[in-house]
C-alpha positions in Angstrom: 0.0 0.0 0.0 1.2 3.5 -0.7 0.6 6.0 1.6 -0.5 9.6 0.3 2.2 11.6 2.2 5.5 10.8 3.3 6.9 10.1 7.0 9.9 12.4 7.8 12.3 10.2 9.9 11.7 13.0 12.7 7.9 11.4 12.1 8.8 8.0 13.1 11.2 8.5 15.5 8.3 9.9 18.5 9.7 12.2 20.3 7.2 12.2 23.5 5.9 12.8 25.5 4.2 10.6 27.6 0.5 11.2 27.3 -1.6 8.4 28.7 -1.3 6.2 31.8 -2.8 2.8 31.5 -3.3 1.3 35.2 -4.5 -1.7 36.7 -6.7 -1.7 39.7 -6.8 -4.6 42.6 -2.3 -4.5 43.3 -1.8 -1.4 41.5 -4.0 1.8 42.5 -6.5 0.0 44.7 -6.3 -2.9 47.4 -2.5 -3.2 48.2 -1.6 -7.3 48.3 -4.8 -7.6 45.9 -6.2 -9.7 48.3 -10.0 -9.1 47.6 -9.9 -11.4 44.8 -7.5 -13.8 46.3 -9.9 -14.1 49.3 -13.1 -14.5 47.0 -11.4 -17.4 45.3 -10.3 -19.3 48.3 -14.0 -19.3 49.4 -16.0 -19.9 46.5 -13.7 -23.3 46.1 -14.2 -23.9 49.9 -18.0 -23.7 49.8 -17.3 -26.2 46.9 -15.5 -28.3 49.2 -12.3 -28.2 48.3 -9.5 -26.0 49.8 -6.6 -24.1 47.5 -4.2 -22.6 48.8 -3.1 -18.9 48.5 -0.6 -19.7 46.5 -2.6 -21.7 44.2 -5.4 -18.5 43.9 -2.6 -16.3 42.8 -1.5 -18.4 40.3 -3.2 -17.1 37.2 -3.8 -13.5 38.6 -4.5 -10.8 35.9 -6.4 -13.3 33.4 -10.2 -12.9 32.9 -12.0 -14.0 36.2 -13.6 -17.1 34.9 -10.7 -18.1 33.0 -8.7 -18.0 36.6 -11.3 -20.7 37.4 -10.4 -22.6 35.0 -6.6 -22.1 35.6 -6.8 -22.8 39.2 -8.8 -26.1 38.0 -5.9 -26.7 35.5 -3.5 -26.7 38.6 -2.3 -30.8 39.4 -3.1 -30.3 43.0 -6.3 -28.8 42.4 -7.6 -31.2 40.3 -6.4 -33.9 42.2 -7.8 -33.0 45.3 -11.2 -32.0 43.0 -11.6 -35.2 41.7 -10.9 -37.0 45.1 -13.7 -35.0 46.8 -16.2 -35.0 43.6 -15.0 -38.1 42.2 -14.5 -36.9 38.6 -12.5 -34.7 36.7 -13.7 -31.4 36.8 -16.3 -29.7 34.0 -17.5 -26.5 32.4 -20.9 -26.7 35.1 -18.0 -26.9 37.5 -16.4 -23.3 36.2 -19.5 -22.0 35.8 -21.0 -22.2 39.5 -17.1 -21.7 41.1 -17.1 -18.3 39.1 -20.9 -17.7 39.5 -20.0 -18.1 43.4 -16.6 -16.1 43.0 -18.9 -13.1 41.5 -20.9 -12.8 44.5 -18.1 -13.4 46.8 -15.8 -10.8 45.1 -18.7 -8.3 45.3 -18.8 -8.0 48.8 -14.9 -8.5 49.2 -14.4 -5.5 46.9 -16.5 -2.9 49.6 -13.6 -4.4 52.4 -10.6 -4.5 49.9 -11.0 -0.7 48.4 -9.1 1.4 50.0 -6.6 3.5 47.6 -2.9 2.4 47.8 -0.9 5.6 49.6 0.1 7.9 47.3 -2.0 6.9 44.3 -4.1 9.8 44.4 -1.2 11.8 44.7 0.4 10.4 41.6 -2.9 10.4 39.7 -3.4 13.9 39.9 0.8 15.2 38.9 0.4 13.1 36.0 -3.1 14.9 34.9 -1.4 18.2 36.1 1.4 17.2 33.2 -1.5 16.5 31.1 -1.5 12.7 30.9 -5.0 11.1 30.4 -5.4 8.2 33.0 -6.5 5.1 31.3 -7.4 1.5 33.2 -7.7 -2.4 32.8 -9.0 -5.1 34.9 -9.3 -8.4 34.8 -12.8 -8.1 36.7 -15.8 -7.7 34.3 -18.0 -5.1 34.1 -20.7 -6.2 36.6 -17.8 -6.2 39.2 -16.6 -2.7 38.1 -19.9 -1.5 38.6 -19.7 -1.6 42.2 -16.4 -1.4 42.9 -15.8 2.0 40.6 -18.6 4.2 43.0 -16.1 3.3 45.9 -12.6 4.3 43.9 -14.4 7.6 43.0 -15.6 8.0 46.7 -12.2 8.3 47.6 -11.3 10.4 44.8 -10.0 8.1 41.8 -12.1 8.3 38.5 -10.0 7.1 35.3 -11.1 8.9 32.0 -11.4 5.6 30.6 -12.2 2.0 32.3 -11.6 -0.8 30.3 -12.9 -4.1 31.5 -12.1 -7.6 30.1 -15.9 -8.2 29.6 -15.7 -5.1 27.1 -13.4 -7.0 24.4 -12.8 -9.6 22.4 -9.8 -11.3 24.3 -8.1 -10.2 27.4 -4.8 -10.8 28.9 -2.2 -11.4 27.5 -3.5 -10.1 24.5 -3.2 -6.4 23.6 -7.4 -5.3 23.6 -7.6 -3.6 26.7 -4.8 -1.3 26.6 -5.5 -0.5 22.6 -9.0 0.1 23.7 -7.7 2.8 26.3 -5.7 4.3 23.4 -8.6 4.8 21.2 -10.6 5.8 23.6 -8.4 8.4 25.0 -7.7 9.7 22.1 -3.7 9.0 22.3 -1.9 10.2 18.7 0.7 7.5 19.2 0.9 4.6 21.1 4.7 4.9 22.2 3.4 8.1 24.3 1.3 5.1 26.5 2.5 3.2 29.8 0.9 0.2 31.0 1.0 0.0 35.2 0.1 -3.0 36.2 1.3 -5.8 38.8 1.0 -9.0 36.7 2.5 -10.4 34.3 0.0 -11.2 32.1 -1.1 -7.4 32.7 2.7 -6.5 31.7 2.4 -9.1 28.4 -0.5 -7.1 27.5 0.9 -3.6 27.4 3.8 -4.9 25.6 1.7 -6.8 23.3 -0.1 -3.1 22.7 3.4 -1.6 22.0 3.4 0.5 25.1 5.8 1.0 27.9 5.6 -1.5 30.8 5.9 -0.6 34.7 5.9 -3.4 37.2 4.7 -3.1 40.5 5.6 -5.1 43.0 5.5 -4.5 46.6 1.9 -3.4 47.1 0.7 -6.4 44.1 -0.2 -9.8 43.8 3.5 -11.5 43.2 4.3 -10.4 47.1 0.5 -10.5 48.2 0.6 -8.8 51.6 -1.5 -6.4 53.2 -0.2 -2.9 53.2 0.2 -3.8 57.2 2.0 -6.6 56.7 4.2 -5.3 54.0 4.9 -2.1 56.7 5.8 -4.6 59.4 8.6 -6.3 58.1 12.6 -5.5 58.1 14.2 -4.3 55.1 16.3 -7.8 54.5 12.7 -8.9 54.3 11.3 -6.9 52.4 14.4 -7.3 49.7 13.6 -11.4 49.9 10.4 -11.3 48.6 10.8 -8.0 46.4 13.1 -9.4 44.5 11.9 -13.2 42.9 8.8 -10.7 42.2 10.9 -7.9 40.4 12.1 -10.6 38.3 9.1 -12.5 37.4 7.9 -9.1 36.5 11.0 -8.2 34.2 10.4 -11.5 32.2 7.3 -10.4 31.6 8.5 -7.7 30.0 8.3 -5.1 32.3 10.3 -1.8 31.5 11.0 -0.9 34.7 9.7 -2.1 38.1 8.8 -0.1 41.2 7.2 -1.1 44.8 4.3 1.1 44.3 2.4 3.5 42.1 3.5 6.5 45.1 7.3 5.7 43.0 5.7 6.0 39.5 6.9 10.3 38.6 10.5 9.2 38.4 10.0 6.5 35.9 7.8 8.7 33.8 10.6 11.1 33.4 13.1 8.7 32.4 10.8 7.6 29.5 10.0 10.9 28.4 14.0 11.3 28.3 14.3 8.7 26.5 11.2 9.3 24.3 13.4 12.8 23.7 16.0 10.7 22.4 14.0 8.9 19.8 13.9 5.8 21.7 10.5 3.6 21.2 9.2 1.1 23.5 
């Protein structure tokens, strides 16, 4: 195909700057140690009658909520100690009343889980005052988000755009949410975008997209404690469990990995440097 005009090199080497923020929610802005869906799993197979562990719950964090059914299910202990308590394999009915079960669970669990991680709103409102839209993805769908927005914006946080995985075709890993922030934020070019997000399947995504990538680790699901917990322990500590989760993170593709979204400015002016310099994503 020929294009009717002709890109300068200046044209395709995008010079910045940032313009749109692309953030996650439960691990990244909202609920530090995303423990409200974590929780709402654990129960909804209890009430099944079979336990999973934490561990096992976090697994597949950042994929579509019913799909984390199924990947919990997919797990060898899982479905060993599914089919020893049901006495066959597990089935689609199965996914469909764990998740149906997860959805009510998760509903209440999100009112308990909502507080704002510190210095979120903070960050939130220097990058508007630089002019960056704030975009955001979730793994929950949209009947979750419809509770659990009313109580981010109580508190102040109201994204210009909230993308949920029940609003495309395919969601993470795959690139839908985040290019569904970009249209509908308007952004010129898609280099100007970063993706904040504490999975790696959330990380995948933005990549995916052709945006920037931040990690988040200390307040998200790869070190999954409560902001209390996370406060309580020593720095030696806090290095031991930081780090195996900084580099899960970093094979995901992350860019560049910080403890929280309070640690995000820095990061954004290192990319716009380097969006100065005609680097790309």
């Amino acid at each position: 195909m020929t294009l009717p005009f002709t890109l300068s090199q200046d044209a395709r080497a995008f010079r910045g700057p940032v313009s749109a923020a692309i953030f996650d929610w439960a691990g990244t802005v909202l609920d530090f140690g995303c423990i409200a869906p974590v929780a709402a799993f654990r129960e909804a197979f209890a009430l099944a009658g079979v336990e999973i562990s934490e561990a096992e719950a976090r697994l597949p964090m950042g994929a579509a909520k019913r799909e984390h059914v199924q990947l919990i299910l997919a797990q060898p202990g899982v479905q060993a100690r599914w089919q020893a308590a049901k006495g066959q394999a597990s089935g689609e009915p199965d996914v469909d009343d764990l998740y149906r079960a997860f959805l009510g669970i998760d509903a209440v669990n999100c009112a308990k889980y909502s507080a704002m991680i510190p210095g979120a709103l903070e960050t939130i409102a220097a990058l508007r005052a630089r002019g960056i839209a704030i975009g955001s993805t979730t793994g929950y769908p949209r009947s979750v988000m419809d509770g659990l927005a009313p109580l981010a914006a109580a508190q102040g946080y109201v994204p210009d755009c909230c993308v949920t995985v029940s609003d495309v075709e395919r969601g993470r890993p795959w690139p839908d949410m985040p290019l569904a922030n970009v249209l509908a934020l308007g952004v010129a070019d898609v280099r100007s975008c970063v993706v904040v997000d504490d999975s790696p399947t959330g990380l995948a995504s933005g990549r995916a997209a052709g945006t920037w990538a931040i990690g988040v680790v200390a307040s998200g699901n790869e070190v999954g404690l409560t902001l209390e917990a996370w406060l309580a322990l020593g720095a030696d500590a806090r290095d031991r469990l930081r780090e195996p989760a900084r580099a899960k993170l970093e094979a995901a593709g992350a860019h560049y990995v910080i403890d929280t979204v309070a640690d995000l400015l820095p990061v954004i002016d290192v990319i716009d440097a380097r969006l100065r310099s005609g680097e790309r994503p």
